[in-house]
C-alpha positions in Angstrom: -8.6 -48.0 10.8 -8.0 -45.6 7.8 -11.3 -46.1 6.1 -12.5 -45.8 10.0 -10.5 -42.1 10.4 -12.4 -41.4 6.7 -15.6 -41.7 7.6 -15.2 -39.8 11.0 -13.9 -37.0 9.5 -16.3 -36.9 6.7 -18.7 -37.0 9.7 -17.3 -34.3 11.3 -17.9 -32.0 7.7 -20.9 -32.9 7.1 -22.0 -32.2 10.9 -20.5 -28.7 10.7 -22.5 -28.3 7.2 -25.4 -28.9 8.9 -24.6 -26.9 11.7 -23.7 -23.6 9.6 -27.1 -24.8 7.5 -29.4 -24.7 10.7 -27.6 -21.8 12.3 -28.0 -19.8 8.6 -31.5 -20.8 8.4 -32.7 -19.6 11.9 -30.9 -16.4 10.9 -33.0 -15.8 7.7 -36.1 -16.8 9.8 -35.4 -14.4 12.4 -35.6 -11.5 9.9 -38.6 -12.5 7.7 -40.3 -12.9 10.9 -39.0 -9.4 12.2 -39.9 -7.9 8.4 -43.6 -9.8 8.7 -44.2 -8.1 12.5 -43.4 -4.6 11.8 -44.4 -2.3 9.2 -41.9 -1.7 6.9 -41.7 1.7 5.8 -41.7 2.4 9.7 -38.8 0.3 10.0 -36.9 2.1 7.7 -38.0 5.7 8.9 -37.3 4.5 12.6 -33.6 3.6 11.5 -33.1 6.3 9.6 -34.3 8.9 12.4 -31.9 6.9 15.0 -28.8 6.8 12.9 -28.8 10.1 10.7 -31.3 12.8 12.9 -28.9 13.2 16.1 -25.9 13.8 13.6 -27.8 16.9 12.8 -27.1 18.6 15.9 -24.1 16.6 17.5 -21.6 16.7 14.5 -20.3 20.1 13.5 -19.0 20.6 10.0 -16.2 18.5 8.9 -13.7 17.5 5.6 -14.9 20.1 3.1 -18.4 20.5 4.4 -17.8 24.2 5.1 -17.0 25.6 1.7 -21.1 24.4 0.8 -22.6 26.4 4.2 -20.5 29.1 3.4 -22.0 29.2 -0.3 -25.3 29.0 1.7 -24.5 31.6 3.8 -23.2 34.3 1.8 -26.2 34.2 -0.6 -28.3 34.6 2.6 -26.2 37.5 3.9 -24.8 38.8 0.8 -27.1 38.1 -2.1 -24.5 36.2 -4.3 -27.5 33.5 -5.3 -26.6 32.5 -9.3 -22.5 32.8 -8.8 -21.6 31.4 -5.8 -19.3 33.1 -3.4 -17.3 31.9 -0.4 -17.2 34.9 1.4 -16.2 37.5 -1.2 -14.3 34.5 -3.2 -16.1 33.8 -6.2 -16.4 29.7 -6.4 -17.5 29.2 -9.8 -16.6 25.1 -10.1 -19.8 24.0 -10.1 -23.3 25.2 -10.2 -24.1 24.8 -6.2 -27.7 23.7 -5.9 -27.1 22.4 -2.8 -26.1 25.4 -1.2 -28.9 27.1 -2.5 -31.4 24.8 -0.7 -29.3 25.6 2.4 -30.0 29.0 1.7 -33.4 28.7 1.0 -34.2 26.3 4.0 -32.4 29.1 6.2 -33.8 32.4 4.4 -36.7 32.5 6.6 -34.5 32.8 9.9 -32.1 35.2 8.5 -29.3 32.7 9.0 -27.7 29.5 8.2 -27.5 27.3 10.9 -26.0 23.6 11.2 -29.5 22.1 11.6 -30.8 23.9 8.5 -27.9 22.5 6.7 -27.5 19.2 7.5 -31.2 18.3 7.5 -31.6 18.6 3.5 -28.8 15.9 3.5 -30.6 13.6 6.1 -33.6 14.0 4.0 -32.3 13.0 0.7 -31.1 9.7 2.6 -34.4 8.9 4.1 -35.7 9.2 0.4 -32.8 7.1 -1.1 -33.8 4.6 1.0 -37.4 4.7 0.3 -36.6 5.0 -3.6 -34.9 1.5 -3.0 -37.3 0.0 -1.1 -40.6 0.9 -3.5 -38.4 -0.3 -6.7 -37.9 -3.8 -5.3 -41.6 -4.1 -4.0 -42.3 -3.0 -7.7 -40.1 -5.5 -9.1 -41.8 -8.4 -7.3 -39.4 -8.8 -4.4 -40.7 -9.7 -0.7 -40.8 -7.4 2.1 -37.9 -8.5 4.3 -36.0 -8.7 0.7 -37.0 -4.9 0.1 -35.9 -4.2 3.6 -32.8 -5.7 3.2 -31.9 -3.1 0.6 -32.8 -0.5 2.0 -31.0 -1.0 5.4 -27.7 -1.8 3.1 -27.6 1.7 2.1 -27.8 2.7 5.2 -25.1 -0.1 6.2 -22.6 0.8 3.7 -19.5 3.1 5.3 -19.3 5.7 2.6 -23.4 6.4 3.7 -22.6 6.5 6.9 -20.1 8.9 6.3 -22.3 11.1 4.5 -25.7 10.6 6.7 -25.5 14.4 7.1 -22.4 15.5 5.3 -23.1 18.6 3.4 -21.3 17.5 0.3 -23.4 17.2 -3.0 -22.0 13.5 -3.4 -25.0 11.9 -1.7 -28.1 14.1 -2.9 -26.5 13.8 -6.5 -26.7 9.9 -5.8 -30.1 10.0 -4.7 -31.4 12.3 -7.8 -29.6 10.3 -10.6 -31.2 7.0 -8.9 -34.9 8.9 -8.8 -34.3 9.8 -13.2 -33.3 5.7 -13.1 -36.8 4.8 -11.4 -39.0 7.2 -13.4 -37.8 6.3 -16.4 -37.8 2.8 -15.7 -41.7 2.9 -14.4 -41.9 4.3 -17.9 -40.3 1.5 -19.6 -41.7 -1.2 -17.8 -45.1 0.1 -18.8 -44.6 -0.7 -22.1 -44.2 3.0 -23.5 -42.3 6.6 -22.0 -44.2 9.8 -22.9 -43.3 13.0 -23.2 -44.3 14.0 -19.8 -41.9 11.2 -18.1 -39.3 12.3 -20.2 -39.7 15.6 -19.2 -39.8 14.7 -15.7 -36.4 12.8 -15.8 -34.9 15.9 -17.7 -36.0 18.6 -14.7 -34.5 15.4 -12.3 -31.1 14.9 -14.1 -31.1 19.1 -14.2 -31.1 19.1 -10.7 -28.2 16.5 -10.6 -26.1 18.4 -12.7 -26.7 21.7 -10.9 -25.8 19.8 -7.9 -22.6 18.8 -8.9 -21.8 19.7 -12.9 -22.7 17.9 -16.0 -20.1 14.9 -15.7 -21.9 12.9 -12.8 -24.7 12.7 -15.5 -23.1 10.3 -17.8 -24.2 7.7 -15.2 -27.6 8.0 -16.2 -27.1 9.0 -20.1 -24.1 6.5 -20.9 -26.4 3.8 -18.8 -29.5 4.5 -20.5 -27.6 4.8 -23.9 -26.0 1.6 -23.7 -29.4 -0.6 -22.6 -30.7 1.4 -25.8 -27.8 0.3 -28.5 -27.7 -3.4 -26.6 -31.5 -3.7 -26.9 -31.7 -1.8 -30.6 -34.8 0.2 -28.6 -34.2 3.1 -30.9 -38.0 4.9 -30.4 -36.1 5.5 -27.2 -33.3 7.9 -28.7 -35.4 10.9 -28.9 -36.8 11.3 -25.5 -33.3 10.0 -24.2 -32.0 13.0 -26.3 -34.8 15.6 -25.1 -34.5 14.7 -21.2 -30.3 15.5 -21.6 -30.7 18.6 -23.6 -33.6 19.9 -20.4 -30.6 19.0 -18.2 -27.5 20.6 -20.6 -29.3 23.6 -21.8 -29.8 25.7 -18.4 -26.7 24.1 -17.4 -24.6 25.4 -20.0 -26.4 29.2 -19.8 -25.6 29.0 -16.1 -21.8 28.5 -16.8 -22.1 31.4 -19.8 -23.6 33.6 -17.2 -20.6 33.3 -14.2 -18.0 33.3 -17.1 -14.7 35.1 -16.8 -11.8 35.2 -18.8 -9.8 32.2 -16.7 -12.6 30.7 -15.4 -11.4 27.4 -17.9 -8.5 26.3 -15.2 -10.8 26.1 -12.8 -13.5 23.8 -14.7 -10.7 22.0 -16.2 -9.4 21.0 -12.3 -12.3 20.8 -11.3 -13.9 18.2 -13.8 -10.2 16.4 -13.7 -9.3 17.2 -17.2 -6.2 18.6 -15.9 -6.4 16.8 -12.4 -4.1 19.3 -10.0 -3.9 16.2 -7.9 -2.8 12.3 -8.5 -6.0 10.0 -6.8 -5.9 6.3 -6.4 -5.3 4.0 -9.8 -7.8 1.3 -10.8 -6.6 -1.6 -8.3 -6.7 0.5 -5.2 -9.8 2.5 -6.0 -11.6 -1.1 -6.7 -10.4 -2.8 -3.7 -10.9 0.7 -1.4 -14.5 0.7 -3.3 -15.4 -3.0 -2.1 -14.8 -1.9 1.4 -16.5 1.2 1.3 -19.4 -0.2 -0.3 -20.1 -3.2 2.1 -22.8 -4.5 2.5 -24.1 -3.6 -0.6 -21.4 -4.6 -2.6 -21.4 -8.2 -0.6 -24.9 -8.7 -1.4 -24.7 -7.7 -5.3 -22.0 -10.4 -5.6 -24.8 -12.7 -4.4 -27.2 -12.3 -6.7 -25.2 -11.6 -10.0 -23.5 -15.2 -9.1 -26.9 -16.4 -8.5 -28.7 -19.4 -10.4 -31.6 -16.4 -10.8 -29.4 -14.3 -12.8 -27.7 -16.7 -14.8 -31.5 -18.5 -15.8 -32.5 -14.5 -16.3 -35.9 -15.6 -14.9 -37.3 -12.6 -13.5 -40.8 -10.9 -14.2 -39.4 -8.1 -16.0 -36.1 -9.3 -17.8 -34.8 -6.1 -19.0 -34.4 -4.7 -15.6 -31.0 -6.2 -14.5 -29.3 -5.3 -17.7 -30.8 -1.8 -17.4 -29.7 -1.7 -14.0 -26.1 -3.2 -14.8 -26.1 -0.4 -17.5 -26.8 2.3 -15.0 -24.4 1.3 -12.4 -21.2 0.4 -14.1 -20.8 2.2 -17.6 -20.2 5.6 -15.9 -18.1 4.1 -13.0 -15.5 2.1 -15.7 -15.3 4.9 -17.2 -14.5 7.0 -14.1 -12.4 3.9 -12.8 -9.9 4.6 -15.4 -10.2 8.4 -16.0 -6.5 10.0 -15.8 -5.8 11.6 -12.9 -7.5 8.8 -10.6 -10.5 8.4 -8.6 -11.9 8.2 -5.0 -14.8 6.3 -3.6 -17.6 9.4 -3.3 -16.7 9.5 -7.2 -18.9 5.7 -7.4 -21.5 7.1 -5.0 -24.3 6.8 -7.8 -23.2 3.0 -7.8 -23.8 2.3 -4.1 -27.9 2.7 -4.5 -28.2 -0.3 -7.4 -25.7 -2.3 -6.2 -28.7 -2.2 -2.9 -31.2 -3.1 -5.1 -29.4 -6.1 -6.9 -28.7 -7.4 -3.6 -32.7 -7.1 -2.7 -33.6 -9.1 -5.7 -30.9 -11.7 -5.0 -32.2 -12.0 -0.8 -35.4 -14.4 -2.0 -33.5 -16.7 -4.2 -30.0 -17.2 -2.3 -32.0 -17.3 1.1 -33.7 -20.8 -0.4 -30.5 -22.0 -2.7 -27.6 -20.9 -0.3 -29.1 -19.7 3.4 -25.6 -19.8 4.2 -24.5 -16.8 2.1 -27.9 -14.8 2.8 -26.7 -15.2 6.7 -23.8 -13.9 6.0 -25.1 -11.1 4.1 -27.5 -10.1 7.0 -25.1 -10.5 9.7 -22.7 -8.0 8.2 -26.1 -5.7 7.2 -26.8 -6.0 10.4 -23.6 -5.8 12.7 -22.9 -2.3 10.5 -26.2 -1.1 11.4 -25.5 -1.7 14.9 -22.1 0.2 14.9 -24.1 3.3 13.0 -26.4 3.2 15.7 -23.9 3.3 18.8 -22.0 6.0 16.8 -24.5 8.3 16.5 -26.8 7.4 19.8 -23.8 6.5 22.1 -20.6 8.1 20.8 -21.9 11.7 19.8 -23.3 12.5 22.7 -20.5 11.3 24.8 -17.7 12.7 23.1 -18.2 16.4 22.0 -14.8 17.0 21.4 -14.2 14.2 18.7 -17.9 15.1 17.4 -18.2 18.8 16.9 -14.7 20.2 17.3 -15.5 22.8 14.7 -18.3 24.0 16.7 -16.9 24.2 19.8 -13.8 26.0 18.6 -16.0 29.2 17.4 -17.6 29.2 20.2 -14.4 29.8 22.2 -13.6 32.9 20.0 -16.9 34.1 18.9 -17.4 36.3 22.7 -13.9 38.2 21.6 -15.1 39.1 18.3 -18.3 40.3 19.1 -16.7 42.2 21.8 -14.9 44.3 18.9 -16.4 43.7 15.8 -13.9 44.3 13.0 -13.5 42.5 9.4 -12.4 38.5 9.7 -9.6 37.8 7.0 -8.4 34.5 6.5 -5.6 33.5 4.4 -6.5 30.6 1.4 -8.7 28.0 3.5 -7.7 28.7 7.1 -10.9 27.9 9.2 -13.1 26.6 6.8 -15.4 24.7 8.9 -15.0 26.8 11.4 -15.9 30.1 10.5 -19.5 29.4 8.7 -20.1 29.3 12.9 -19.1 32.4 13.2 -20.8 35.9 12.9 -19.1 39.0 11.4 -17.7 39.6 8.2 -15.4 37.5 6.9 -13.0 38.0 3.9 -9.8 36.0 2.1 -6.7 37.6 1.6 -5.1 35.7 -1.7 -1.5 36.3 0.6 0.1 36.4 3.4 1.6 39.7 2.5 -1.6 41.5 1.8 -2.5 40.6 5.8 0.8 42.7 6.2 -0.5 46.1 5.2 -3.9 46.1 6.0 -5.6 48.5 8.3 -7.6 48.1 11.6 -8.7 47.4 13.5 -9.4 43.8 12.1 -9.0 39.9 13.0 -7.1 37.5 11.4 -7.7 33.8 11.8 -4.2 32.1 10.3 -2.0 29.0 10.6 0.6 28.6 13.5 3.4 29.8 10.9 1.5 32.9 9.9 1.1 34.1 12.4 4.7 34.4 13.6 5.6 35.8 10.3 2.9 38.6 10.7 3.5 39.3 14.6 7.0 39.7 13.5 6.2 41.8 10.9 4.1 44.2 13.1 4.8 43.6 16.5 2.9 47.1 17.8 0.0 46.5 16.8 -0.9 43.2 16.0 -1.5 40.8 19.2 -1.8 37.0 19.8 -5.5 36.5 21.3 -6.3 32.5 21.6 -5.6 29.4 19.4 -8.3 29.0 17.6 -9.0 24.9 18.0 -8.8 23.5 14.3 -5.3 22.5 13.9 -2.9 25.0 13.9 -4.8 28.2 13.6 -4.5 31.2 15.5 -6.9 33.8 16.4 -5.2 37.6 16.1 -6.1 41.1 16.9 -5.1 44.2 14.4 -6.2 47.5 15.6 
């Protein structure tokens, strides 16, 4: 009877291993036939449009999105182009190419709008994607493989996040992983010219005007390491001419903002002297895992595949390359002092996509199982991005474009009686690049206490009782303004 109960159970395993195995398999089926029926490039645009284009008008401006429109929109209404202003605040952290482009995109109809600012964003998605999917057709992978990658960036929550975000995280993603391709179409081809080097120097300079020069060390501490690994020293010079066409304008730019002081503000900015404590290693691995899904799911696959440990690929060099691209920078950033967060490993998220491309053709044979598992949670993710910005947007304006709808409320009163805006630190920040009029900060809250009108003041809930106490004639309470705790008031 015991060796009976034995078998029976062993049965029982081996049926569900066959179940999972047949229930795996019609999964993978199911999706190379999908990726054989529809054009591919189609499928991606089509997904792309769905999840990231009604974002463009149904989210208003969220986090710290409004400090880049407001950049955008003083150069278009002020002129402060090369040093960037927020308001009549110089912001001198960073070179701000994004905001430029905003500017640019919005010059021709004499304002910045939310459309012409979060389309640039939805557009450097749509060509991440693409940049993923050409790379693995290039590197010999199938079509439904290819896909795969490209929906996982698409997939992943800290993309989703950013589908129209205007923050520089994702567009500085997208141009670091454009330098990577060019210059490895160059090395693949047995030889990099001149002309490609250039070409990935005038790419990494517009990283590091979108961001700074630090974000760069992903490509020229990569690059550099696959060099000394490989002993490919013909490769040092044109490594060494593409950074110094990225450091050389960036360094005149810095030399031509420069005030005395201006070095606390790069320092905190660049985390030399981090002003604030962010998550240690542990956490920012394990919060990165999560944020990173599926890509970071399917990566696991294919560097524990039989593929990578065999190294039998076409082109051999590329996964070390590509390893070398997407972690050197990221330990290091993983244990600068001071911390990290996950939009820090951004440049990470578009490689990890392609590792898990090239790993879709050889685990869907070896272990089905795992590639089912991979394009379930692909797949399930996509679905969610898709009711959220299809279904939930449109349905819930208040959650969706708070921002929005809060200057609309006040915007009537104010251009009922136009009169300066002051704001106190970064008191509507997303709020008032809806907003027309001029705005100025105050540095404090006792400077809004001697001012002149007749003016507005947009402030927090406890400022504004200090300042109607402090002149009770002719300051007045006119509305809450909708974003937190601020108040709208009138000085005249």
């Amino acid at each position: 009877m015991a060796g009976t109960s034995h078998i029976l159970r062993a049965s029982g395993v081996l049926a569900d291993k066959l179940h999972a195995s047949t229930a795996a398999q019609d999964i993978i089926t199911s999706w190379n036939l999908a990726c054989a029926r529809w054009n591919p490039i189609i499928v991606i645009t089509t997904v792309w449009a769905a999840v990231a284009l009604p974002l463009v008008w149904l989210r208003s401006f969220g986090s710290d999105e409004g400090l880049a429109v407001s950049i955008a929109r003083t150069a278009v209404e002020d002129g402060y182009w090369i040093t960037p202003h927020f308001f009549n605040v110089r912001v001198i952290e960073r070179p701000a190419l994004l905001s430029w482009i905003i500017a640019a995109v919005s010059e021709p109809f004499g304002h910045v709008s939310q459309v012409t600012a979060h389309l640039p964003i939805a557009l450097f998605l749509l060509l991440g994607c693409l940049l993923i999917y050409f790379l693995l057709r290039k590197l010999a992978a199938s079509v439904p493989a290819s896909l795969l990658g490209s929906i996982a960036f698409l997939a992943c929550p800290l993309v989703m996040r950013s589908y129209v975000m205007v923050t520089a995280d994702m567009p500085l993603a997208v141009l670091l992983f454009l330098a990577f391709v060019l210059w490895w179409d160059g090395f693949a081809s047995g030889s990099i010219s001149v002309s490609r080097w250039i070409s990935v120097g005038i790419v990494l300079l517009l990283a590091g005007l979108m961001k700074g020069p630090q974000p760069i060390a992903y490509f020229a501490l990569g690059i550099g390491l696959f060099v000394l690994i490989g002993r490919r020293w013909r490769q040092l010079p044109g490594l060494a001419l593409a950074c110094a066409i990225c450091a050389i304008p960036l360094a005149a730019w810095y030399a031509y903002v420069y005030v005395p002081g201006d070095e606390t503000s790069w320092a905190n900015f660049m985390r030399v002297q981090p002003a604030v404590q962010l998550a240690g290693p542990i956490e920012a691995v394990v919060r990165l895992f999560f944020e990173v899904l599926p890509a970071a799911l399917i990566a696991l696959s294919f560097l524990s595949s039989k593929q990578m440990r065999e190294k039998s690929f076409a082109q051999p060099a590329f996964p070390l390359a590509l390893a070398c691209y997407a972690f050197t920078a990221a330990i290091v950033v993983l244990f600068w002092p001071g911390g990290s967060t996950a939009r820090y490993y951004f440049p990470m998220v578009l490689p990890l996509c392609v590792f898990g491309g090239l790993a879709y053709d050889v685990v869907s044979k070896q272990r089905p199982l795992i590639a089912a598992i991979n394009l379930v949670v692909t797949n399930v993710l996509i679905i969610y991005a898709l009711v959220y910005s299809l279904v939930a947007a449109p349905l819930l304006p208040m959650r969706f474009r708070p921002t929005e709808i809060g200057a609309a409320r006040i915007t009537p009163a104010i251009e009922a009686a136009p009169a300066p805006i002051y704001r106190v630190g970064v008191a509507g920040l997303n709020l008032l690049p809806y907003v027309p009029g001029r705005i100025l900060g105050t540095a404090t809250l006792s400077e809004l206490e001697t001012i002149r009108g007749p003016a507005w003041m947009i402030v927090s809930g406890d400022q504004a009782r200090v300042l109607l106490s402090q002149r009770p004639n002719d300051l007045r309470l006119v509305m809450p303004v909708g974003e937190g705790d601020l108040q709208l008031l009138r000085l005249d």
